[in-house]
N, C-alpha and C positions, 0 to 999 in steps of 0.2 A: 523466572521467565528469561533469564537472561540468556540460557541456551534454546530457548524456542525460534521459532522462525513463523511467520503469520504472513496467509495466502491471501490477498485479493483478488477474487474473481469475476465481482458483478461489481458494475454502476453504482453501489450504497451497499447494503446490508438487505438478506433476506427474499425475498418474490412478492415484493409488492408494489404500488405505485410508487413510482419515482421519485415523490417529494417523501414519503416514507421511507424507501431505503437509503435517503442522502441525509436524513432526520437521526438516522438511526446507526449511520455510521458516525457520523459528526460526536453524536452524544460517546459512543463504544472509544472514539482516539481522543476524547475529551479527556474521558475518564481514566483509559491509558493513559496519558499525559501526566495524570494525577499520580499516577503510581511511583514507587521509589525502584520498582523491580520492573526494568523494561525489556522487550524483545530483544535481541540478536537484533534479528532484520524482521522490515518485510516488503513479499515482494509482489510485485501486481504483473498481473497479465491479464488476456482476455476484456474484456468491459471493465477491469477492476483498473486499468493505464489511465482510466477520462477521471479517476480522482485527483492524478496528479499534474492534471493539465490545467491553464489557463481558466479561470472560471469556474474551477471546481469548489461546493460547497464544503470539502474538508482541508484546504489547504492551510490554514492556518495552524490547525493540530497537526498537520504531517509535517510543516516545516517546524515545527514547535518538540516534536518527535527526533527530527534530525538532529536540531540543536544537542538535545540532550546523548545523542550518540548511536540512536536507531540506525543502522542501515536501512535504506529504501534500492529496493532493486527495482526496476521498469522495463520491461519485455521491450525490446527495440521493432522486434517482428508486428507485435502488437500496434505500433505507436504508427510505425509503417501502417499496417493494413488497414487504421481508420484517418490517415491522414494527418497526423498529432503530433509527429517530430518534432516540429521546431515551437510546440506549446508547453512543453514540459515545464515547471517550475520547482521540484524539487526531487532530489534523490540524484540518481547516478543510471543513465541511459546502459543495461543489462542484456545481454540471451541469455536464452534459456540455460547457456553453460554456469551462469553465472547462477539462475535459481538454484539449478539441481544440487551445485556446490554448498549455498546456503543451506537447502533442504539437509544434506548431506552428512553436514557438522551441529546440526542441533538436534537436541536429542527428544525436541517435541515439536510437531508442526502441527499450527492449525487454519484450516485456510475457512474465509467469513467471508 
């Protein structure tokens, strides 16, 4: 996986209720975590930016992710449009030049 790059797009994982999709991303970067073979990067835009803010119920595995060396990229446009800027707690404040780049260089993407 280490040349992969992993999209965040929604609030949690999947189209369901809210405490399910944050149930189920939680368990997905847990379990990432666990692994010896990690992502490149990954990077959030859209509703996938409120994981990485203030309060979010996956921060502990994303900042846990960082440590180990993941890149986190965070749509700034994103962070802008729902008022989130100055909540950020991990990764490195991104545009889109920055995703397409990561997208660019790995030679798998998958976006959850």
């Amino acid at each position: 996986m280490k040349d992969t790059v992993i999209l965040v797009t929604n609030n949690g994982m999947g189209n369901a209720d809210l405490a399910l999709q944050h149930k189920l991303a939680a368990k997905y970067f847990e379990l990432l975590m666990q692994n010896t073979n990690l992502p490149a990067a990954i990077c959030f835009y859209t509703e996938g930016i409120k994981l990485t803010v203030t309060d979010s119920p996956v921060l502990e595995q994303l900042k846990a992710l960082e440590a180990k060396g993941v890149r986190m990229i965070i749509c700034s446009t994103c962070l802008d449009f729902y008022g989130l800027s100055k909540q950020t707690q991990v990764g490195i404040v991104g545009g889109m030049g920055d995703i397409i780049e990561a997208q660019t260089k790995a030679a798998k993407v998958i976006t959850i």
